[in-house]
mmCIF file of the N, C-alpha and C atoms, coordinates in Angstrom:
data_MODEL
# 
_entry.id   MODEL 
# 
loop_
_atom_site.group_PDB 
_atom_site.id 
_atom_site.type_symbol 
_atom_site.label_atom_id 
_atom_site.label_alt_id 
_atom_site.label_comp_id 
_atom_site.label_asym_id 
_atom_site.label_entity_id 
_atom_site.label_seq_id 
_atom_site.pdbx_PDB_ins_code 
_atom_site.Cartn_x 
_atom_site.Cartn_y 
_atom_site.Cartn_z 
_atom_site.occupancy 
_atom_site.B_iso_or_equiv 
_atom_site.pdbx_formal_charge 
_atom_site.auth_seq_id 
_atom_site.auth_comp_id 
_atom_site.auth_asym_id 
_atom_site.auth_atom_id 
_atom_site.pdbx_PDB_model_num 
ATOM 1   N N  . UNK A 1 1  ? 0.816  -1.206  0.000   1.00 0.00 ? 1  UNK A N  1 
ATOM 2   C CA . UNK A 1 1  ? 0.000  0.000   0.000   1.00 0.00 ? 1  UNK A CA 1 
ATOM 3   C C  . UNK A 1 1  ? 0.851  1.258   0.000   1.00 0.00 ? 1  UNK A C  1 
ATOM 4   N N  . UNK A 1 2  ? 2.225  1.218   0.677   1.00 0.00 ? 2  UNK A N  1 
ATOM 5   C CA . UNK A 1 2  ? 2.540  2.540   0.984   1.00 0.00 ? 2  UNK A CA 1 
ATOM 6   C C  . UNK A 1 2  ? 4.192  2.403   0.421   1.00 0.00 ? 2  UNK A C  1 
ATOM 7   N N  . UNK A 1 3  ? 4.367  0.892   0.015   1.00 0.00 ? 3  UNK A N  1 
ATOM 8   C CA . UNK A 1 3  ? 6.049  0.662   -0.660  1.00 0.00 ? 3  UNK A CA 1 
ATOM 9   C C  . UNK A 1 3  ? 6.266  -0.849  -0.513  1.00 0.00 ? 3  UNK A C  1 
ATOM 10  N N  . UNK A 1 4  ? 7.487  -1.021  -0.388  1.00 0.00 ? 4  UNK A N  1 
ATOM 11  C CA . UNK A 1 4  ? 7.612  -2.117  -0.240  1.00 0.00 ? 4  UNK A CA 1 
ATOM 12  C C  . UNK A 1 4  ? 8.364  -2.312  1.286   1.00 0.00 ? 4  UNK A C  1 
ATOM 13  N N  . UNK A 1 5  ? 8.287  -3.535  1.869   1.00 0.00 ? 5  UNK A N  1 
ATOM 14  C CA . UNK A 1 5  ? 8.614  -3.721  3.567   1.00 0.00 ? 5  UNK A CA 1 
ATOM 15  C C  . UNK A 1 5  ? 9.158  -5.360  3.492   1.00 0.00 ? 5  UNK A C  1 
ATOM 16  N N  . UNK A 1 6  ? 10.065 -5.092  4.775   1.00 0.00 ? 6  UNK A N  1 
ATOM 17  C CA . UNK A 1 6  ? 10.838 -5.973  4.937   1.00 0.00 ? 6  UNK A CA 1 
ATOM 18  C C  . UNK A 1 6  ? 10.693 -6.530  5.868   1.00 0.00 ? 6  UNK A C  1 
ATOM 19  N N  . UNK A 1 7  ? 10.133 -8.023  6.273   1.00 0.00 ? 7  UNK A N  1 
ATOM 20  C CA . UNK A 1 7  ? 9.507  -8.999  6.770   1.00 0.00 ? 7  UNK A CA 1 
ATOM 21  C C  . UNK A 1 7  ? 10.210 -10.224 6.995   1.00 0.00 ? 7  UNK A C  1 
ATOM 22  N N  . UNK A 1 8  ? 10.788 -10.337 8.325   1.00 0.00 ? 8  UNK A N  1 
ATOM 23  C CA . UNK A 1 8  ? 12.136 -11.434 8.368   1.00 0.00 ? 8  UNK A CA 1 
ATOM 24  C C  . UNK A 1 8  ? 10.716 -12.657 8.739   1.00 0.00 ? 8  UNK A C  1 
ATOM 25  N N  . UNK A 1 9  ? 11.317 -14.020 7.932   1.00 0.00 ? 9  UNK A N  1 
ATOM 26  C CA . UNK A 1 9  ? 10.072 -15.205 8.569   1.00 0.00 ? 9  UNK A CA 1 
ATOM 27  C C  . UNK A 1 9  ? 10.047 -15.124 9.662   1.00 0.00 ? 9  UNK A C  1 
ATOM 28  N N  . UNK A 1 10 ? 10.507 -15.219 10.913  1.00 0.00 ? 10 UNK A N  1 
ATOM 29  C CA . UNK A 1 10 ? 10.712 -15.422 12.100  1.00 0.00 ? 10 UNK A CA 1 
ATOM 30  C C  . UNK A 1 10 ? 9.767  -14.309 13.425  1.00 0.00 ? 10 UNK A C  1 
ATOM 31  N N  . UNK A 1 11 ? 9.742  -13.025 12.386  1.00 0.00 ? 11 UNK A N  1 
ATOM 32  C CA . UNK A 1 11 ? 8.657  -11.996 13.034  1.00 0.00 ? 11 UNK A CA 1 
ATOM 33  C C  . UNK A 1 11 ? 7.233  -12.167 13.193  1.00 0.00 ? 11 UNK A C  1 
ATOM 34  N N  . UNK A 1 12 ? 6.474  -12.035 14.021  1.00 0.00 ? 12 UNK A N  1 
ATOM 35  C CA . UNK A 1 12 ? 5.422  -12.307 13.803  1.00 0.00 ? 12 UNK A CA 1 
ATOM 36  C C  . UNK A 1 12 ? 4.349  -11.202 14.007  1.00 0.00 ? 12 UNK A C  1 
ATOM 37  N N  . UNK A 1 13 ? 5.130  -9.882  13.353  1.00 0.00 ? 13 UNK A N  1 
ATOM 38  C CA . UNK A 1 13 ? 4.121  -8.569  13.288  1.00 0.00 ? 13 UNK A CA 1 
ATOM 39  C C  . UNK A 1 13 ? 4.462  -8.225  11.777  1.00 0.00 ? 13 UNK A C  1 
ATOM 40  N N  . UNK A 1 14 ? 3.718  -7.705  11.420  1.00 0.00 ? 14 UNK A N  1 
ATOM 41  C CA . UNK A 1 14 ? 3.974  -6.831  10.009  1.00 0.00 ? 14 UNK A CA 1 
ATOM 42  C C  . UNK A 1 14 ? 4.712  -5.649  9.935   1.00 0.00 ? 14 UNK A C  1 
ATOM 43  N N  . UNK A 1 15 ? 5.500  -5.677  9.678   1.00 0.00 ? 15 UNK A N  1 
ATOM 44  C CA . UNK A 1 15 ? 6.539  -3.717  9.880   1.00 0.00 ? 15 UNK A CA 1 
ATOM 45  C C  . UNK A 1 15 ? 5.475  -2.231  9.202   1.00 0.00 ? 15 UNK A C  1 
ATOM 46  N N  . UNK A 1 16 ? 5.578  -1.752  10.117  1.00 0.00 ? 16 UNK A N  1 
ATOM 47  C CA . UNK A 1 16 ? 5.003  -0.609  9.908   1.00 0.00 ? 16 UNK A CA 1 
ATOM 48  C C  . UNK A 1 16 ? 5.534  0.390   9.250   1.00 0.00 ? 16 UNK A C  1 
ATOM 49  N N  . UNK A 1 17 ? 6.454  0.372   8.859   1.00 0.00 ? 17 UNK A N  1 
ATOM 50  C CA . UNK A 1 17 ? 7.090  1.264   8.035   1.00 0.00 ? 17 UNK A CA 1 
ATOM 51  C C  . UNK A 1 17 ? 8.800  0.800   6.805   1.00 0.00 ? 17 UNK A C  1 
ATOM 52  N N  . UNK A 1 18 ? 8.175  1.609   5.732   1.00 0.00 ? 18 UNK A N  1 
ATOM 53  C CA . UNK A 1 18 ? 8.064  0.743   4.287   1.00 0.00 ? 18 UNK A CA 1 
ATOM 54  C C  . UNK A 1 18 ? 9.897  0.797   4.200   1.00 0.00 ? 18 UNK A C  1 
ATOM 55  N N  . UNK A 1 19 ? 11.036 0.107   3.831   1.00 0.00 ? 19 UNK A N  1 
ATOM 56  C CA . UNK A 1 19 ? 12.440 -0.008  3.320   1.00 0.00 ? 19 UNK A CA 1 
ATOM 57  C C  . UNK A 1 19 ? 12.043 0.901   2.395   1.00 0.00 ? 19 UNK A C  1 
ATOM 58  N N  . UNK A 1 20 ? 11.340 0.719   1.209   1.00 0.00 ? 20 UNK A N  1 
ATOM 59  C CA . UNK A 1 20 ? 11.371 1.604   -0.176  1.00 0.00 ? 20 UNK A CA 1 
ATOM 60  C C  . UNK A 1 20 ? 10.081 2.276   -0.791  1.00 0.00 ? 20 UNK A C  1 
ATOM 61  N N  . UNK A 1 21 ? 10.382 3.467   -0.369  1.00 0.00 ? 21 UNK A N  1 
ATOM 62  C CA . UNK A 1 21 ? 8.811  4.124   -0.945  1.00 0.00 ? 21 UNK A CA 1 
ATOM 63  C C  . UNK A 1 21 ? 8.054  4.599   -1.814  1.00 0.00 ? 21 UNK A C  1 
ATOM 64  N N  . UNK A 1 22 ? 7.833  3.579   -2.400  1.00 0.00 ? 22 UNK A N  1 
ATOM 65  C CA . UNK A 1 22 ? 7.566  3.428   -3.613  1.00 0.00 ? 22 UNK A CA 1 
ATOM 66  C C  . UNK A 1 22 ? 6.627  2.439   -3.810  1.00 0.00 ? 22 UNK A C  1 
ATOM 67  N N  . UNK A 1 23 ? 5.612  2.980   -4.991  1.00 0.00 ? 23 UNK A N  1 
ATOM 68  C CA . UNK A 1 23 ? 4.615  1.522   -4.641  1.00 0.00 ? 23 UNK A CA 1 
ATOM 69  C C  . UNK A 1 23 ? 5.086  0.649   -6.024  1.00 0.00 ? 23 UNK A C  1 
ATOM 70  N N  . UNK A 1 24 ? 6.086  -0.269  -6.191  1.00 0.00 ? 24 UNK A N  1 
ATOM 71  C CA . UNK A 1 24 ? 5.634  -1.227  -7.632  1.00 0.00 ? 24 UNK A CA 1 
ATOM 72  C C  . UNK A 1 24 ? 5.216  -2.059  -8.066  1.00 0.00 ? 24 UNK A C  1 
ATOM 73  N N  . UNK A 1 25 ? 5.315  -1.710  -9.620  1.00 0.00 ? 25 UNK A N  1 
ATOM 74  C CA . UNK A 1 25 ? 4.051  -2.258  -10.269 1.00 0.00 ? 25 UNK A CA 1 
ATOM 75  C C  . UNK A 1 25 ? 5.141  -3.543  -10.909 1.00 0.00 ? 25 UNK A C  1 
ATOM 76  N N  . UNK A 1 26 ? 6.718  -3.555  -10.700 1.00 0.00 ? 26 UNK A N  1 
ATOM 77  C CA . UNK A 1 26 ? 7.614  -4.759  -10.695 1.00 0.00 ? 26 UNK A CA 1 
ATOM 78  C C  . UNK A 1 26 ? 8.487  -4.316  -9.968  1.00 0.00 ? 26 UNK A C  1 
ATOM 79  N N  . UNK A 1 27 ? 9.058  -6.248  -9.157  1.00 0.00 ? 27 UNK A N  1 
ATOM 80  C CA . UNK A 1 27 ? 10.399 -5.875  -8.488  1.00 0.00 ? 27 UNK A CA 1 
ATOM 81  C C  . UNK A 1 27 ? 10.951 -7.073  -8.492  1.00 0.00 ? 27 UNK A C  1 
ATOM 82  N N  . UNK A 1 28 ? 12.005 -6.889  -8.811  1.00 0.00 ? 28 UNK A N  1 
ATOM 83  C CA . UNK A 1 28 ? 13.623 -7.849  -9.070  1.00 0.00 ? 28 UNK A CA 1 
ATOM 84  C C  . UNK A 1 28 ? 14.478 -7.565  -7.709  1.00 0.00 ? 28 UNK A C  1 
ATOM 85  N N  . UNK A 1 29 ? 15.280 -8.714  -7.614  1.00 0.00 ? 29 UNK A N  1 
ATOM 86  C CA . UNK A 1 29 ? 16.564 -8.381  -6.613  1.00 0.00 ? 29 UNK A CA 1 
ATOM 87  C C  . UNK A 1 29 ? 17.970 -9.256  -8.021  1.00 0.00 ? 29 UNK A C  1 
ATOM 88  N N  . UNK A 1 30 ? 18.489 -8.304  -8.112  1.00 0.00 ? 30 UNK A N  1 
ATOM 89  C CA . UNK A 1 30 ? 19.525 -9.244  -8.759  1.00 0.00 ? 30 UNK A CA 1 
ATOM 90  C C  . UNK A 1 30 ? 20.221 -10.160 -7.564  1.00 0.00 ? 30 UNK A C  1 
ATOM 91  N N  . UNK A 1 31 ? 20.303 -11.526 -8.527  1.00 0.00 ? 31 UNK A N  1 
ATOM 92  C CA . UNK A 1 31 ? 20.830 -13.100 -7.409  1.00 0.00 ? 31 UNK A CA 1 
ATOM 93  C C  . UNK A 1 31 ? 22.209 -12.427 -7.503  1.00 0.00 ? 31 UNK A C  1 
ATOM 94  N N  . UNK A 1 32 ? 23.310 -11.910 -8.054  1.00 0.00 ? 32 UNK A N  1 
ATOM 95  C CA . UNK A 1 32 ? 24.398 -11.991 -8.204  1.00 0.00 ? 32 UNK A CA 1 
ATOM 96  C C  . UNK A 1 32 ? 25.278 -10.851 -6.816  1.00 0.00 ? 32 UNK A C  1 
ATOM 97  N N  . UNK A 1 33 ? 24.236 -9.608  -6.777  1.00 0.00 ? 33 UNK A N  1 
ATOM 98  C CA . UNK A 1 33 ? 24.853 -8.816  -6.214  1.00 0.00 ? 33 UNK A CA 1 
ATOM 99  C C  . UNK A 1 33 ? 23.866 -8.269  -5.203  1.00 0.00 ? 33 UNK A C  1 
ATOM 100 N N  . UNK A 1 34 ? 22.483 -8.380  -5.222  1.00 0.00 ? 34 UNK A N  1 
ATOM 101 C CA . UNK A 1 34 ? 21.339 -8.271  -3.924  1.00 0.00 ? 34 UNK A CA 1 
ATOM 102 C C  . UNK A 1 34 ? 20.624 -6.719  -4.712  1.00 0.00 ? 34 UNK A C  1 
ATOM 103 N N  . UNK A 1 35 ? 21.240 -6.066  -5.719  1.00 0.00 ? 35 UNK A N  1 
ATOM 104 C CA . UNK A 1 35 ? 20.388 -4.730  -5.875  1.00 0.00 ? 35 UNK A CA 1 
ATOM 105 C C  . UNK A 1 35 ? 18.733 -5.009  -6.080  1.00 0.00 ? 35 UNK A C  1 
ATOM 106 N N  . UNK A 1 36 ? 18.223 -4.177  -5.972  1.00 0.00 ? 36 UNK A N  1 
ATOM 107 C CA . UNK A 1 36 ? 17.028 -4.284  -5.761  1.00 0.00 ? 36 UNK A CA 1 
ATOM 108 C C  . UNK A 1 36 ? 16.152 -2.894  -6.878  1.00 0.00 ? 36 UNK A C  1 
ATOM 109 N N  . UNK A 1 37 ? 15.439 -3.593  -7.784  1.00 0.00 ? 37 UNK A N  1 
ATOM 110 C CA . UNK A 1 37 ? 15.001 -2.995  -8.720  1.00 0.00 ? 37 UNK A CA 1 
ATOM 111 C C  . UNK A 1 37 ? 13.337 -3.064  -8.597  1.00 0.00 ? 37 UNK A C  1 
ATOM 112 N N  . UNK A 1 38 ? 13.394 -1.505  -8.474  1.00 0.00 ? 38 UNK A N  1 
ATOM 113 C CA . UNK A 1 38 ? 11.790 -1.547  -8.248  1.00 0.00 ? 38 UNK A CA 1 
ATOM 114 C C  . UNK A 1 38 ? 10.991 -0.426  -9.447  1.00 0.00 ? 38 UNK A C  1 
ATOM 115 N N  . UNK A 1 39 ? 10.256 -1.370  -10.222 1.00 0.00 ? 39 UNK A N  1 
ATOM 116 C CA . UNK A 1 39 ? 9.576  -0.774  -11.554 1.00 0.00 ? 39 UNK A CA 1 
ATOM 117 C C  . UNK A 1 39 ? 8.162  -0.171  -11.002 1.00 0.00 ? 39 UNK A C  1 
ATOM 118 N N  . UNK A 1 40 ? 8.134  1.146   -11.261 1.00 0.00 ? 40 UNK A N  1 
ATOM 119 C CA . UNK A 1 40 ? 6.851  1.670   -11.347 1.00 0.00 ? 40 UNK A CA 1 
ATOM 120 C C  . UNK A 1 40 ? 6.141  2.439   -12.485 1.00 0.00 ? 40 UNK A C  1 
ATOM 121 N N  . UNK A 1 41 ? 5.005  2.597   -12.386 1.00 0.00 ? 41 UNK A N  1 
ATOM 122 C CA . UNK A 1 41 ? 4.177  2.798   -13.927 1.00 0.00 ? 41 UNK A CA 1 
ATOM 123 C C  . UNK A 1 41 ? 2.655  3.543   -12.968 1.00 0.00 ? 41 UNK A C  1 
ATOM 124 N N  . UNK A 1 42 ? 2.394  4.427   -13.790 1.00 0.00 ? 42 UNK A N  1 
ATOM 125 C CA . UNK A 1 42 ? 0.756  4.974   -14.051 1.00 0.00 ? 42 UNK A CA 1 
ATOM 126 C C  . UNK A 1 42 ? 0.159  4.806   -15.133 1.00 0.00 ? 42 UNK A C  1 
ATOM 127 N N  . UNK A 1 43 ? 0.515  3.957   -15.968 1.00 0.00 ? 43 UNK A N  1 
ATOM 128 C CA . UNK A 1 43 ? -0.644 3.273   -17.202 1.00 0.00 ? 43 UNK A CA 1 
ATOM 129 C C  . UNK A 1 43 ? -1.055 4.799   -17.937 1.00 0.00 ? 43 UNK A C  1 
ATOM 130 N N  . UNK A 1 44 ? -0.177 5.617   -18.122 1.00 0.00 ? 44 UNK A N  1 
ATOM 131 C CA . UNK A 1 44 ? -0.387 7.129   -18.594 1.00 0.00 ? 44 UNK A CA 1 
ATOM 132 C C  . UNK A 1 44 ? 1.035  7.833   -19.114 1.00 0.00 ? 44 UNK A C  1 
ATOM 133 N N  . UNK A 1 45 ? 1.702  7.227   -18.769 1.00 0.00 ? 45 UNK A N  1 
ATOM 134 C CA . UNK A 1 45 ? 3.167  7.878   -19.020 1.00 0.00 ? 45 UNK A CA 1 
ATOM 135 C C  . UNK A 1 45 ? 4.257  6.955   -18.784 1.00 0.00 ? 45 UNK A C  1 
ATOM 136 N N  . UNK A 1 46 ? 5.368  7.174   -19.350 1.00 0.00 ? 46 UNK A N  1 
ATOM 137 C CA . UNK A 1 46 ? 6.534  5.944   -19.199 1.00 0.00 ? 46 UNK A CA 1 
ATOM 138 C C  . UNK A 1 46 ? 6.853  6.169   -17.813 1.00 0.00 ? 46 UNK A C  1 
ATOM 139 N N  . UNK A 1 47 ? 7.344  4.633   -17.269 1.00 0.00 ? 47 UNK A N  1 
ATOM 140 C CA . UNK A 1 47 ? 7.326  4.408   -15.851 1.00 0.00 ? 47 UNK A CA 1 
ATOM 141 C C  . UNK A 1 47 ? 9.145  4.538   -15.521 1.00 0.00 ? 47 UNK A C  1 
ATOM 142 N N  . UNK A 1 48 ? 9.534  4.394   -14.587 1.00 0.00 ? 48 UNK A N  1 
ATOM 143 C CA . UNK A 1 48 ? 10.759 4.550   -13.948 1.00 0.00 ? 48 UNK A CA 1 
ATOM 144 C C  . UNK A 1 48 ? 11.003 3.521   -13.369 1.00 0.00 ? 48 UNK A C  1 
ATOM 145 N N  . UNK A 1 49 ? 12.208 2.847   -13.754 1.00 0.00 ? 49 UNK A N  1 
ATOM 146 C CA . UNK A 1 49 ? 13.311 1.833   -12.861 1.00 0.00 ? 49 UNK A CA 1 
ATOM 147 C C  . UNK A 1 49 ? 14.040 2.651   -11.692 1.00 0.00 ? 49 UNK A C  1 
ATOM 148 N N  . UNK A 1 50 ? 14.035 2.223   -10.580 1.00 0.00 ? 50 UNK A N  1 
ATOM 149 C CA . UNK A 1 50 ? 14.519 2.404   -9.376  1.00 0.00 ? 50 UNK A CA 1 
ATOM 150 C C  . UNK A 1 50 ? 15.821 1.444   -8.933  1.00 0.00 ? 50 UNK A C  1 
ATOM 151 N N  . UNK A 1 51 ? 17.086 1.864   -9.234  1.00 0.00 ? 51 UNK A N  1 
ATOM 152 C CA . UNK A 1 51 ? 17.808 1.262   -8.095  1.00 0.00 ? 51 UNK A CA 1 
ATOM 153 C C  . UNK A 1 51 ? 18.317 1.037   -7.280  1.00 0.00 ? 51 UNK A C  1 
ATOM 154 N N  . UNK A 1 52 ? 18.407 -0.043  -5.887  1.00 0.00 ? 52 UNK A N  1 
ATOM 155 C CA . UNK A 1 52 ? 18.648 0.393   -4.516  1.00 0.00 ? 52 UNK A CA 1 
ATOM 156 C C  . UNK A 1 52 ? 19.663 -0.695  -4.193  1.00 0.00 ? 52 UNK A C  1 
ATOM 157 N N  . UNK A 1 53 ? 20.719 -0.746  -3.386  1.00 0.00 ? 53 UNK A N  1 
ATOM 158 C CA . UNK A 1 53 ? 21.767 -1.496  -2.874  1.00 0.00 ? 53 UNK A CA 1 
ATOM 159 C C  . UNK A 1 53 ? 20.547 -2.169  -2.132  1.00 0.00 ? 53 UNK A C  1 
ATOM 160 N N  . UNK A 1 54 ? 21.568 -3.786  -1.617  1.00 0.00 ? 54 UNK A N  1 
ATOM 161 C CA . UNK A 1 54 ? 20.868 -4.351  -0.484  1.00 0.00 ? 54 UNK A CA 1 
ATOM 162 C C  . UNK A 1 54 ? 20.596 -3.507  0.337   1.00 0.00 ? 54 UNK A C  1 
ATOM 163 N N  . UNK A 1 55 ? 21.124 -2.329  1.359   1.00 0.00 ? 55 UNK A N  1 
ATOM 164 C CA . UNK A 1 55 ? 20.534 -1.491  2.380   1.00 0.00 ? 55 UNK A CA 1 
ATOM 165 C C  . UNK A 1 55 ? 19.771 -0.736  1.979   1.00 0.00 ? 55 UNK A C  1 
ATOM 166 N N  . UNK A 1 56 ? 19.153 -0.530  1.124   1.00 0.00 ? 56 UNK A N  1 
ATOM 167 C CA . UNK A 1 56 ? 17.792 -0.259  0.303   1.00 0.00 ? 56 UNK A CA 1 
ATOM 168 C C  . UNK A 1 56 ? 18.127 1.626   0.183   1.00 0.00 ? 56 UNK A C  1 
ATOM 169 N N  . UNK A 1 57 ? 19.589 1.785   0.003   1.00 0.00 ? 57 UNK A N  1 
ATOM 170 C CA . UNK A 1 57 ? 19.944 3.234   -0.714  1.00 0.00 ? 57 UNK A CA 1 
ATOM 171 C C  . UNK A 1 57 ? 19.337 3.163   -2.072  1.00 0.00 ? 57 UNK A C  1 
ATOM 172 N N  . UNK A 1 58 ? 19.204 4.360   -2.458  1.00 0.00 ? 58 UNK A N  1 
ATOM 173 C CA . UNK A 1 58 ? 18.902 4.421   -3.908  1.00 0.00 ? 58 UNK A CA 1 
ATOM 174 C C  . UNK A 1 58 ? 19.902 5.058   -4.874  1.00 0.00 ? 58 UNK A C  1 
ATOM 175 N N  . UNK A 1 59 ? 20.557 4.393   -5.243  1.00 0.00 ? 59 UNK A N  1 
ATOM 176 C CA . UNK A 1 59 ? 21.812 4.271   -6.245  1.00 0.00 ? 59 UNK A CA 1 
ATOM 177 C C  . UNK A 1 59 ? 21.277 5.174   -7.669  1.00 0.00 ? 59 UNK A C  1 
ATOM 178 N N  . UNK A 1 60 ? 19.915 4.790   -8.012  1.00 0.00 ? 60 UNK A N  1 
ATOM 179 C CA . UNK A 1 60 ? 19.800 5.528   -9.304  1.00 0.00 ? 60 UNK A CA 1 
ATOM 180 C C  . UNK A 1 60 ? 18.583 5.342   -9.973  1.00 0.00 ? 60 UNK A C  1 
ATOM 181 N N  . UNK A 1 61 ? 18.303 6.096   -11.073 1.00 0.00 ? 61 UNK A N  1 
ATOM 182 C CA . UNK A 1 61 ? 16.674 5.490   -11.812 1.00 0.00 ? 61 UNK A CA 1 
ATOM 183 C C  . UNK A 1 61 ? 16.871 6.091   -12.694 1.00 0.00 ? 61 UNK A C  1 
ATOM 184 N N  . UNK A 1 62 ? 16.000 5.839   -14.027 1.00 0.00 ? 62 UNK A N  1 
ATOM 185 C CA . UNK A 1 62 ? 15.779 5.711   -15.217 1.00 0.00 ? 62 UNK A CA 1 
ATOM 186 C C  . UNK A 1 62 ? 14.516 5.758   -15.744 1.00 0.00 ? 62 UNK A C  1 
ATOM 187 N N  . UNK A 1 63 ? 14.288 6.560   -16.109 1.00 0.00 ? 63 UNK A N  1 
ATOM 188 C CA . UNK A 1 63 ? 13.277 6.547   -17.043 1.00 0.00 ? 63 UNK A CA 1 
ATOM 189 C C  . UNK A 1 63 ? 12.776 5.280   -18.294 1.00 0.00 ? 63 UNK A C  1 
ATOM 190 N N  . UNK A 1 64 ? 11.704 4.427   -18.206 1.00 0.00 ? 64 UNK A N  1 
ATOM 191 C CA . UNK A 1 64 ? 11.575 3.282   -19.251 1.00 0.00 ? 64 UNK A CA 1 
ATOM 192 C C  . UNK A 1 64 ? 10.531 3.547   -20.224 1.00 0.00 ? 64 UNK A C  1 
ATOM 193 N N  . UNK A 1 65 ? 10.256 2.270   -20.596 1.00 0.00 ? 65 UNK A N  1 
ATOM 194 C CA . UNK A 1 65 ? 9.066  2.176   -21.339 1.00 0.00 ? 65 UNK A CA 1 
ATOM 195 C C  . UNK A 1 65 ? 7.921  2.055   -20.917 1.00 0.00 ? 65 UNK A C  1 
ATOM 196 N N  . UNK A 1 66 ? 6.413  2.214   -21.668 1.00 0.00 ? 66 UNK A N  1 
ATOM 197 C CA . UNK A 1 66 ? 5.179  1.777   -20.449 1.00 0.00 ? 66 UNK A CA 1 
ATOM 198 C C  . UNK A 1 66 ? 4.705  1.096   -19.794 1.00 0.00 ? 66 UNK A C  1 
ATOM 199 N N  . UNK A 1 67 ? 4.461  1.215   -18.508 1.00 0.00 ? 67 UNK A N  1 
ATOM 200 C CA . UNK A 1 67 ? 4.096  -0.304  -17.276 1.00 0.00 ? 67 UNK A CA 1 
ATOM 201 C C  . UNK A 1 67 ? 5.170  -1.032  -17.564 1.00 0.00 ? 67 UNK A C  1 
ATOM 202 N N  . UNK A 1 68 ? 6.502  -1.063  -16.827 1.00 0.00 ? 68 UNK A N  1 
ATOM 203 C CA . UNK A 1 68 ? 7.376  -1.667  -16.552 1.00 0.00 ? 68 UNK A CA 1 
ATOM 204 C C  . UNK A 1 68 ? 7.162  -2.591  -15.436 1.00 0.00 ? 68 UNK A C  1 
ATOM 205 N N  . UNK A 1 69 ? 7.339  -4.246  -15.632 1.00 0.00 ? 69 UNK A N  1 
ATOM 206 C CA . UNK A 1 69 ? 7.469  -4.994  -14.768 1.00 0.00 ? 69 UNK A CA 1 
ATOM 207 C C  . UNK A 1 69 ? 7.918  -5.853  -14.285 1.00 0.00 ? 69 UNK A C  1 
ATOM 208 N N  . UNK A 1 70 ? 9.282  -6.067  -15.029 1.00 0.00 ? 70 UNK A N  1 
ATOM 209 C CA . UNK A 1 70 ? 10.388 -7.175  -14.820 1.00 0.00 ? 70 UNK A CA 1 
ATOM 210 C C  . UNK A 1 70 ? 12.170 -6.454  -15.189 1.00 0.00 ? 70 UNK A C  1 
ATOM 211 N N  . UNK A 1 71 ? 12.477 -7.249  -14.884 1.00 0.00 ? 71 UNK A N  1 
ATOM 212 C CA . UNK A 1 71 ? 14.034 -6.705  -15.287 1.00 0.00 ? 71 UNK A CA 1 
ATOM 213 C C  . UNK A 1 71 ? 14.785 -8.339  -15.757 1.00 0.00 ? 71 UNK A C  1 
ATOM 214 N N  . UNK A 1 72 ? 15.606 -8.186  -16.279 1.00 0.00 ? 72 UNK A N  1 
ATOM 215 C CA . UNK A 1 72 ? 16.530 -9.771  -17.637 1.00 0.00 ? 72 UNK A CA 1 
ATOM 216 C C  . UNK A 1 72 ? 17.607 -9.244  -16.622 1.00 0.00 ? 72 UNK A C  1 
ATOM 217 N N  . UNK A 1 73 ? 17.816 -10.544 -15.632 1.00 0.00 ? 73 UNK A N  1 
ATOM 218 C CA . UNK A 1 73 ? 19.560 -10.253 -15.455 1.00 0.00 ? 73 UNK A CA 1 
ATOM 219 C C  . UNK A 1 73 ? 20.547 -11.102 -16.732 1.00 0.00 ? 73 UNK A C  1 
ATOM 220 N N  . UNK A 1 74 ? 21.594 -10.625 -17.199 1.00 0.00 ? 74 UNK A N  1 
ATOM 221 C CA . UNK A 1 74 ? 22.491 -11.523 -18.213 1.00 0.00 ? 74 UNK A CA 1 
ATOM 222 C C  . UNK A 1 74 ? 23.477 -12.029 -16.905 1.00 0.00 ? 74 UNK A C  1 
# 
């Protein structure tokens, strides 16, 4: 609802407040290095790639194509 949140199995409350704020509409973690790519879109305008280190900094973003919702690791 308000981003995305980080939820260890072992907790047994829901975190109240979001790692990345942002609501998306796709999200990847690359397996190789942990970044964390979060695609958002308004079905009205080209959407934006988000990227965040494992400590959920935001390293950078990009402007894409419409309703972005996956990312191709090579």
């Amino acid at each position: 609802e308000n981003g995305v949140y980080e939820m260890k199995s072992s907790n047994s409350e829901v975190p109240s407040t979001p790692v990345i704020n942002k609501i998306p509409y796709g999200l990847d973690i690359n397996p190789e290095n942990g970044n964390i790519y979060c695609l958002t879109a308004d079905f009205e305008t080209k959407g934006f790639v988000y990227r965040y280190d494992s400590e959920y900094q935001l390293k950078d973003s990009v402007r894409v194509g419409y309703n972005p919702n996956a990312v191709v690791f090579e």
